[in-house]
mmCIF file of the N, C-alpha and C atoms, coordinates in Angstrom:
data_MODEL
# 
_entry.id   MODEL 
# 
loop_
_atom_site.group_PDB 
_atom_site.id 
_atom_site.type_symbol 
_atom_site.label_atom_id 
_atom_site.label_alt_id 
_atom_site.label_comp_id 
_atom_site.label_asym_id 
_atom_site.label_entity_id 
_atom_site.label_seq_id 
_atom_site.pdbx_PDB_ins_code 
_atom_site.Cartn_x 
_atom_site.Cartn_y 
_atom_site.Cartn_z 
_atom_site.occupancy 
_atom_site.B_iso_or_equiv 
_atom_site.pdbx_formal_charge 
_atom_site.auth_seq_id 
_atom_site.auth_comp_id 
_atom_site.auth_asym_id 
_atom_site.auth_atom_id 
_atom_site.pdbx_PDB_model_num 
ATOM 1   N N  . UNK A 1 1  ? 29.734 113.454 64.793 1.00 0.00 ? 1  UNK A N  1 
ATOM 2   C CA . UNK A 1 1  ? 29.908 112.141 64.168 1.00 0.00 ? 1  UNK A CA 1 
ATOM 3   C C  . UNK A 1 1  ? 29.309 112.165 62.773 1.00 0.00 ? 1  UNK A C  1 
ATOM 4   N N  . UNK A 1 2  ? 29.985 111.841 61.692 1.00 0.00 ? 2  UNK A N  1 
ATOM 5   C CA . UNK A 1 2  ? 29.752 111.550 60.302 1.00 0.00 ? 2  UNK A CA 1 
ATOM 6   C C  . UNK A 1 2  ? 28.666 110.754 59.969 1.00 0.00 ? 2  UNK A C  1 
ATOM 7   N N  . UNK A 1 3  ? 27.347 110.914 59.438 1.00 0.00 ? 3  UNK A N  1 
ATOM 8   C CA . UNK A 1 3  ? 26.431 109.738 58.687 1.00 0.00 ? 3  UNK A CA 1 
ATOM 9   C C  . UNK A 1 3  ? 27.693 108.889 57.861 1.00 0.00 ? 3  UNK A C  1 
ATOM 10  N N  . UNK A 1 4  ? 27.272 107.290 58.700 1.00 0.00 ? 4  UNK A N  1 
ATOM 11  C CA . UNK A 1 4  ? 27.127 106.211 57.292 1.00 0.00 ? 4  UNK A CA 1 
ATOM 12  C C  . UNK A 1 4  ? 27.776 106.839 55.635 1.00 0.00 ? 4  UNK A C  1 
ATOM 13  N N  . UNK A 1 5  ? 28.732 106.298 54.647 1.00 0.00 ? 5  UNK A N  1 
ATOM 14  C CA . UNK A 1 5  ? 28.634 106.234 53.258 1.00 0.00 ? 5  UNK A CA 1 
ATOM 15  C C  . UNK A 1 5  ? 27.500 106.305 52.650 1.00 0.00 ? 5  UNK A C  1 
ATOM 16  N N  . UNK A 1 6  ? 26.772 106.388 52.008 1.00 0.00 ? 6  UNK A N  1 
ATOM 17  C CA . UNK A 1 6  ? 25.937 106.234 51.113 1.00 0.00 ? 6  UNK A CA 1 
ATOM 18  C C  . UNK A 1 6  ? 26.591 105.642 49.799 1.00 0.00 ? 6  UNK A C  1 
ATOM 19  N N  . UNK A 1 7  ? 26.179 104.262 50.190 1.00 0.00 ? 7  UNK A N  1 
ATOM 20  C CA . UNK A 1 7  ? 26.548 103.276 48.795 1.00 0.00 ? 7  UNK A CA 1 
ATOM 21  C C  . UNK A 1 7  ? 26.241 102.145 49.015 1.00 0.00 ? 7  UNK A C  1 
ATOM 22  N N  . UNK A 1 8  ? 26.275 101.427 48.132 1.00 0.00 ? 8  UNK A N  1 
ATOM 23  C CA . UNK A 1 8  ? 25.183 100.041 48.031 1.00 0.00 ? 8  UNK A CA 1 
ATOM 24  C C  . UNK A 1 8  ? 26.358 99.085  49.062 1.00 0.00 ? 8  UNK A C  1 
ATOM 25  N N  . UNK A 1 9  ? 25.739 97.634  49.426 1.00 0.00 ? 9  UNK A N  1 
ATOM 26  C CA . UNK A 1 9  ? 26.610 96.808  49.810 1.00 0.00 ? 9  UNK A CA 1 
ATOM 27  C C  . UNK A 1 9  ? 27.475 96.350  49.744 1.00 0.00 ? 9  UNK A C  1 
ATOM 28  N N  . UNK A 1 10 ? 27.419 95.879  48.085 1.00 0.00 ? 10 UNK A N  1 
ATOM 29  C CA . UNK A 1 10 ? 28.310 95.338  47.322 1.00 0.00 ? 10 UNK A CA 1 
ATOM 30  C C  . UNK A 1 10 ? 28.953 96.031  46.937 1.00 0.00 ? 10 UNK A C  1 
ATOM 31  N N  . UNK A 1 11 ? 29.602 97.243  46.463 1.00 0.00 ? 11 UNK A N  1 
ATOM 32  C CA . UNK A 1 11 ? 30.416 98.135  46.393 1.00 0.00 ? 11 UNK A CA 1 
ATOM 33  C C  . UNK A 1 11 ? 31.151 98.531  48.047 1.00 0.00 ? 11 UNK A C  1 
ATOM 34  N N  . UNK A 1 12 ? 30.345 98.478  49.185 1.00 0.00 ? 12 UNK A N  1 
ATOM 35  C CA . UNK A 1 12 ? 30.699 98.702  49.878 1.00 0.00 ? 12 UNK A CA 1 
ATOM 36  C C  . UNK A 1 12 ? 31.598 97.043  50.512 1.00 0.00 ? 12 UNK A C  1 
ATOM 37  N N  . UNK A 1 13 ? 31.557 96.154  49.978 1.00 0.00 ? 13 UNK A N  1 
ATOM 38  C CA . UNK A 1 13 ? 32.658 95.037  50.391 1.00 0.00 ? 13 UNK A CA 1 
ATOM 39  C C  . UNK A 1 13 ? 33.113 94.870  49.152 1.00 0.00 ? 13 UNK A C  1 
ATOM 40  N N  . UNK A 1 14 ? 32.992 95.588  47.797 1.00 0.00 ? 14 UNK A N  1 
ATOM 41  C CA . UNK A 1 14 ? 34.482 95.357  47.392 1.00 0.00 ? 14 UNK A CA 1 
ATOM 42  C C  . UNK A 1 14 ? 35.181 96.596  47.583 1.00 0.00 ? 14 UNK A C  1 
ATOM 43  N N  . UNK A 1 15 ? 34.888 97.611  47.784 1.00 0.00 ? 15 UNK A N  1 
ATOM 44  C CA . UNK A 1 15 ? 36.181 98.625  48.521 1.00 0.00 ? 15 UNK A CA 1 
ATOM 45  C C  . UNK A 1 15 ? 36.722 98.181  49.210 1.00 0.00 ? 15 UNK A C  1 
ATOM 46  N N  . UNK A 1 16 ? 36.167 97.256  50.487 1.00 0.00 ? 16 UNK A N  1 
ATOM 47  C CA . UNK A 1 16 ? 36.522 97.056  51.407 1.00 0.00 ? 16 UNK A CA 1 
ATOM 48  C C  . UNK A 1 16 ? 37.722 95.588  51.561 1.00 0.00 ? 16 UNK A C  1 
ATOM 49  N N  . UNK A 1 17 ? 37.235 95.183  50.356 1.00 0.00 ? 17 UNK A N  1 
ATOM 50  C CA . UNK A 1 17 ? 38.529 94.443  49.891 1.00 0.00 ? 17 UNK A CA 1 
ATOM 51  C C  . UNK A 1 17 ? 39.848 94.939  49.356 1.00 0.00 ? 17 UNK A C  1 
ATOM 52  N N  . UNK A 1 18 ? 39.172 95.703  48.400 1.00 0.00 ? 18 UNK A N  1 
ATOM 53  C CA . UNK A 1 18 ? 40.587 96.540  47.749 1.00 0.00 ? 18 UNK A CA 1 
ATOM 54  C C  . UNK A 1 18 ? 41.535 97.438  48.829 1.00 0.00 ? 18 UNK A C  1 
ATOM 55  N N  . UNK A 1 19 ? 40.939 97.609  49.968 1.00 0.00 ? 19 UNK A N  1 
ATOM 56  C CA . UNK A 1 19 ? 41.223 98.836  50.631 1.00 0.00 ? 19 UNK A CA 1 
ATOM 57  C C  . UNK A 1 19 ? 41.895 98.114  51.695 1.00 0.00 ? 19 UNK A C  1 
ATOM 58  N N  . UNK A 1 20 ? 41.753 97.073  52.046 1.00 0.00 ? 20 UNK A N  1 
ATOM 59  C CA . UNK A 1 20 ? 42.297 96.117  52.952 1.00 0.00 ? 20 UNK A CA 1 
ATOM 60  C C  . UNK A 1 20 ? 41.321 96.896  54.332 1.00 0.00 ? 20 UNK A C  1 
ATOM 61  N N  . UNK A 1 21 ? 40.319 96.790  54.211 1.00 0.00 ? 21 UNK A N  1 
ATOM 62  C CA . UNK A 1 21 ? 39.855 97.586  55.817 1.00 0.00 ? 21 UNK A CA 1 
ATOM 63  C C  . UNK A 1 21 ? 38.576 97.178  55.749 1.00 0.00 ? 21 UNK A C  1 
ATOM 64  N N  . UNK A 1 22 ? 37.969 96.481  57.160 1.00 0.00 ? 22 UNK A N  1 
ATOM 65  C CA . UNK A 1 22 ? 36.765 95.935  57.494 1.00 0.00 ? 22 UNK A CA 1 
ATOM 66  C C  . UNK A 1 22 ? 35.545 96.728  56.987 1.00 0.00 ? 22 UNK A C  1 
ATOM 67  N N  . UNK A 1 23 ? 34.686 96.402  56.552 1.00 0.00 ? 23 UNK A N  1 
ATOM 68  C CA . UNK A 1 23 ? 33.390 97.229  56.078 1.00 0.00 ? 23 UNK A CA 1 
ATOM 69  C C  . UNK A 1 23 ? 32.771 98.444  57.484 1.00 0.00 ? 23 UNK A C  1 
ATOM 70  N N  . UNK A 1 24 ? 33.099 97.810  58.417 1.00 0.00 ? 24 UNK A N  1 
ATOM 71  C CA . UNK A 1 24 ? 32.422 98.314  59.319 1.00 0.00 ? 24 UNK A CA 1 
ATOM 72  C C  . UNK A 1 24 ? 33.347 99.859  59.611 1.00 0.00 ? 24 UNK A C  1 
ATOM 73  N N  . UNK A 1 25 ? 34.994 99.551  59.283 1.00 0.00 ? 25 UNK A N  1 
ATOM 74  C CA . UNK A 1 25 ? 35.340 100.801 58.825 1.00 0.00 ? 25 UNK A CA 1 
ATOM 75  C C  . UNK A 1 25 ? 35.141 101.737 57.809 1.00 0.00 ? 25 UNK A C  1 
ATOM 76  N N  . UNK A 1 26 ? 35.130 101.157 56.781 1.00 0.00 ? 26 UNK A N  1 
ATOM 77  C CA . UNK A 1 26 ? 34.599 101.674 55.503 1.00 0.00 ? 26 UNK A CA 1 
ATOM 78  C C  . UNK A 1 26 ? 33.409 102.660 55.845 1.00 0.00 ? 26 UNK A C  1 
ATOM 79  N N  . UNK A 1 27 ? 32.813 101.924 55.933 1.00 0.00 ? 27 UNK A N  1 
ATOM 80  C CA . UNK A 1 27 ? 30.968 102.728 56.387 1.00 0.00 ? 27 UNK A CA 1 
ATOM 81  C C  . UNK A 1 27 ? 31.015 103.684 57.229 1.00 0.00 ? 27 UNK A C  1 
ATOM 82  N N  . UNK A 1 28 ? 32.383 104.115 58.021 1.00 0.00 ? 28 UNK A N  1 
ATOM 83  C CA . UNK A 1 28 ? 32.183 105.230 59.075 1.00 0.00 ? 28 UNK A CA 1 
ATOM 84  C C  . UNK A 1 28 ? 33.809 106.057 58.096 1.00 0.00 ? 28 UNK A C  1 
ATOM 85  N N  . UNK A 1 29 ? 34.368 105.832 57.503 1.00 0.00 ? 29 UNK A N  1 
ATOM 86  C CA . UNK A 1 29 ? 36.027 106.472 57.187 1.00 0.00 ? 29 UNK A CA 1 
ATOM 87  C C  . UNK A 1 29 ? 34.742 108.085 56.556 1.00 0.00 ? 29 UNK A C  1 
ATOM 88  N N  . UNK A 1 30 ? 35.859 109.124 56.851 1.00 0.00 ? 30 UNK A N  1 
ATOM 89  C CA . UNK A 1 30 ? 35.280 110.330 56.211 1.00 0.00 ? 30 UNK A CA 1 
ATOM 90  C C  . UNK A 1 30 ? 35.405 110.108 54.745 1.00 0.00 ? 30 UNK A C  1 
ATOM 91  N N  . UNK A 1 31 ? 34.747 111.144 53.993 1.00 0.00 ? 31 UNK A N  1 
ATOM 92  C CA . UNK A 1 31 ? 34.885 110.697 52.394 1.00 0.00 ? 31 UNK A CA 1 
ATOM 93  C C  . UNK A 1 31 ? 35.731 110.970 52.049 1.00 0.00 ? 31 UNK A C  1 
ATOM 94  N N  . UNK A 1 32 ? 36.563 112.320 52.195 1.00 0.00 ? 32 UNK A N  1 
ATOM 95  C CA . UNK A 1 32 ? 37.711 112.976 51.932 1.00 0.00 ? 32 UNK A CA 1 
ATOM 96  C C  . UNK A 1 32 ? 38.919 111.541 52.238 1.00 0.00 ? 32 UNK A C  1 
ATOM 97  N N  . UNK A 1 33 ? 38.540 110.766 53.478 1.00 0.00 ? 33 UNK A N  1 
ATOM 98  C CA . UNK A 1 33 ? 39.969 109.788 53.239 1.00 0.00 ? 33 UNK A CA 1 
ATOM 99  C C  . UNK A 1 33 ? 39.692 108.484 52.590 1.00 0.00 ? 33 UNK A C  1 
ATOM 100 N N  . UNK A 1 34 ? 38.665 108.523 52.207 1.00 0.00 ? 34 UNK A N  1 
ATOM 101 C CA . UNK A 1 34 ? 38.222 107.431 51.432 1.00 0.00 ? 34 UNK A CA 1 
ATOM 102 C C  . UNK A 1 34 ? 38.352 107.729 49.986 1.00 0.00 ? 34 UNK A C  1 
ATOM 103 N N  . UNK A 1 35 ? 38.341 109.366 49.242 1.00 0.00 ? 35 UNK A N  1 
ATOM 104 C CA . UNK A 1 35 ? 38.458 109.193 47.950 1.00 0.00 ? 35 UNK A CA 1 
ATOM 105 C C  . UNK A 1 35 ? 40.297 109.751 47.879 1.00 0.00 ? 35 UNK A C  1 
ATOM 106 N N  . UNK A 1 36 ? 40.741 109.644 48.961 1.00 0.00 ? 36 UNK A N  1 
ATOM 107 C CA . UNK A 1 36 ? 42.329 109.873 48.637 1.00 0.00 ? 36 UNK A CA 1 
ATOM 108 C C  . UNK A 1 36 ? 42.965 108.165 48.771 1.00 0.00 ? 36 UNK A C  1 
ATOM 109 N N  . UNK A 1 37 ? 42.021 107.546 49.802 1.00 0.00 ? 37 UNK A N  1 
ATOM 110 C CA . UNK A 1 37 ? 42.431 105.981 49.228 1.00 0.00 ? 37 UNK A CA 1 
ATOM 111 C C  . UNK A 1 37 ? 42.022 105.494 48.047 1.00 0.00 ? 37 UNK A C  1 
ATOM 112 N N  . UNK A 1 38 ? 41.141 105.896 47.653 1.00 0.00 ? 38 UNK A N  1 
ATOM 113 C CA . UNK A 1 38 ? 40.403 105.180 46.105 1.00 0.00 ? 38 UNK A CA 1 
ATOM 114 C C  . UNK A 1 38 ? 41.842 106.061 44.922 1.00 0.00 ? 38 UNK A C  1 
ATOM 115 N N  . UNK A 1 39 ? 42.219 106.965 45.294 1.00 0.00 ? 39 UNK A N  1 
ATOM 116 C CA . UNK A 1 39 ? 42.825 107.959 44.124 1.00 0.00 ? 39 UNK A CA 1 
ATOM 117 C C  . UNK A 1 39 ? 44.297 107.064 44.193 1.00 0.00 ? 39 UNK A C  1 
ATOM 118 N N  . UNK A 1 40 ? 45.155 106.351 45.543 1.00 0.00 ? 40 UNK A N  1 
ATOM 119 C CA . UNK A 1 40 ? 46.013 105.969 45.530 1.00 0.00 ? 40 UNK A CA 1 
ATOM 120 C C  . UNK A 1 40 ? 46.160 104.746 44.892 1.00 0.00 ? 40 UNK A C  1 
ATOM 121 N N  . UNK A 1 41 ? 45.038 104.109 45.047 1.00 0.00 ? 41 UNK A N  1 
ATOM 122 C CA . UNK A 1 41 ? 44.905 102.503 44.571 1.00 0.00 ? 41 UNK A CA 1 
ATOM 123 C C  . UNK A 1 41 ? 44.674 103.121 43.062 1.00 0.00 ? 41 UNK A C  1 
ATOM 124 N N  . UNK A 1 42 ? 44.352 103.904 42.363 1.00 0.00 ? 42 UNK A N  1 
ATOM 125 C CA . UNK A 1 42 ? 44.024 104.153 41.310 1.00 0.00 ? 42 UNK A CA 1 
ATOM 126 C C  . UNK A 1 42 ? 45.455 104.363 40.680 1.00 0.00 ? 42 UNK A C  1 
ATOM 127 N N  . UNK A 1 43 ? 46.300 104.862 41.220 1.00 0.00 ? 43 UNK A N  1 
ATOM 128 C CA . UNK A 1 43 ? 47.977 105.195 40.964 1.00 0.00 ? 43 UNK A CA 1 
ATOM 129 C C  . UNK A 1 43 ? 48.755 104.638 40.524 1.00 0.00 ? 43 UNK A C  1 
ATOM 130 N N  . UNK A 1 44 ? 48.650 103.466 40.813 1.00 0.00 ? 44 UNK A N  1 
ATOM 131 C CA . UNK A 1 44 ? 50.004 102.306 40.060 1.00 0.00 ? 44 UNK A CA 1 
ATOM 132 C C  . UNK A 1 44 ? 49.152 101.431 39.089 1.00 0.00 ? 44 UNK A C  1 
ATOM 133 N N  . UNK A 1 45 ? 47.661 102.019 39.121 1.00 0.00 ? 45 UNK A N  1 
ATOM 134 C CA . UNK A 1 45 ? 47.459 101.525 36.977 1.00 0.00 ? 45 UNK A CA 1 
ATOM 135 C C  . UNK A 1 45 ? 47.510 102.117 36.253 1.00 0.00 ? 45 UNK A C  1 
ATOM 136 N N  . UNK A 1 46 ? 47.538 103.303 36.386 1.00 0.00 ? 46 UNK A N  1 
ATOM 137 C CA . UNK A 1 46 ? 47.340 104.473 35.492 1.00 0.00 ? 46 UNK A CA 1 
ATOM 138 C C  . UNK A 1 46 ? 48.941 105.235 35.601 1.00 0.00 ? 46 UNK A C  1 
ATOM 139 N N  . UNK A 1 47 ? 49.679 104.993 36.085 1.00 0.00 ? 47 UNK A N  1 
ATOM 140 C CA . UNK A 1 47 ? 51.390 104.917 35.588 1.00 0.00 ? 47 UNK A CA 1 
ATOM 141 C C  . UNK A 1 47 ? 51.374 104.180 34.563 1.00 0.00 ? 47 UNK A C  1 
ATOM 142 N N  . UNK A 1 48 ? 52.440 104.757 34.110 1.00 0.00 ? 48 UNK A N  1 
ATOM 143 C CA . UNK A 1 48 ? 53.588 104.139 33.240 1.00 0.00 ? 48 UNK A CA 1 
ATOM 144 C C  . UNK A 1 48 ? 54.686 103.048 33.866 1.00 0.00 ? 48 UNK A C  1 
ATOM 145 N N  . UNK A 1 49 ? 54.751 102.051 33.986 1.00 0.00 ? 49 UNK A N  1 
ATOM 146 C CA . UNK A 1 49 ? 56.002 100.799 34.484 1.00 0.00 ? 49 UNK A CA 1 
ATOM 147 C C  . UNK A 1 49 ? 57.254 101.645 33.386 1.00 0.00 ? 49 UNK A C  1 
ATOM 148 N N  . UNK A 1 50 ? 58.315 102.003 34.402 1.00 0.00 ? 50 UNK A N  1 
ATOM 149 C CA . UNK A 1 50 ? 59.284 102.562 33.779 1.00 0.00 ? 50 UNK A CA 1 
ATOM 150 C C  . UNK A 1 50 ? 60.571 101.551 33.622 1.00 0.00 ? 50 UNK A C  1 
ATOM 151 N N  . UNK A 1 51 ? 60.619 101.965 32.225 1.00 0.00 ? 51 UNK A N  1 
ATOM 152 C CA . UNK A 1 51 ? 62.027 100.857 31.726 1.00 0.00 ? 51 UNK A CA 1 
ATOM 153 C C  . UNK A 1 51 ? 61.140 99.560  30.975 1.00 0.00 ? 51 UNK A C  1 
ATOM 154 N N  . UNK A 1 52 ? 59.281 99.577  30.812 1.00 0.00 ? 52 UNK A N  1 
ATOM 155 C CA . UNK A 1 52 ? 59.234 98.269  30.687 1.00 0.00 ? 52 UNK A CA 1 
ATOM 156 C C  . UNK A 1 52 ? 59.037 98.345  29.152 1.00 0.00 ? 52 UNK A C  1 
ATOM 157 N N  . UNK A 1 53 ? 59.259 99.217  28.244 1.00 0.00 ? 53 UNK A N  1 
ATOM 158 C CA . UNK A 1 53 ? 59.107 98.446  27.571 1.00 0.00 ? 53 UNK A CA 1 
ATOM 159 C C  . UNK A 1 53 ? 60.410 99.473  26.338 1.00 0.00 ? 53 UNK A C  1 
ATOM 160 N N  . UNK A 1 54 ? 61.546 99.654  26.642 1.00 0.00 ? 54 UNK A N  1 
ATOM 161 C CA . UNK A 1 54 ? 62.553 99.558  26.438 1.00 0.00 ? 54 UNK A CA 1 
ATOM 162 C C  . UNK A 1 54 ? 63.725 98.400  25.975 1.00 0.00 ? 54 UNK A C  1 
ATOM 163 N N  . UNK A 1 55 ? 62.868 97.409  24.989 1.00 0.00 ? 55 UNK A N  1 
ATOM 164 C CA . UNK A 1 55 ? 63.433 96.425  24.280 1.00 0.00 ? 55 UNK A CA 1 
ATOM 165 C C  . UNK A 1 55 ? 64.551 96.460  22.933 1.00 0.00 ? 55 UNK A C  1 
ATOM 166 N N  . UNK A 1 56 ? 65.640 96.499  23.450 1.00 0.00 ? 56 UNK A N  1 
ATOM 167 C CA . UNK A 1 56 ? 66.657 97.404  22.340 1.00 0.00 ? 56 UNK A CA 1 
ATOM 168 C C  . UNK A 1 56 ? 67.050 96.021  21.972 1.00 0.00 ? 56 UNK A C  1 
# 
């Protein structure tokens, strides 16, 4: 069984917002699937919106 995250509270309920998943999951998810969820949510800001700004 995995130790606990190591991270403060408040970081640990706003992941847990962004992530759509109860803290009490958060605090046990392995890190490896926790920084491939942080990398996905990170994905559609750091794109390009295609076609948007193609104003002819």
């Amino acid at each position: 069984m995995s130790k606990p995250l190591q991270i403060s509270a408040d970081t640990a309920v706003k992941l847990s917002e962004q992530l759509g998943v109860p803290i009490e999951h958060l605090m046990h998810m392995p890190r490896h699937i926790l920084l491939q969820k942080l990398s996905e949510l990170a994905k559609p800001d750091t794109a390009p919106a295609p076609e948007s700004d193609n104003k002819s």
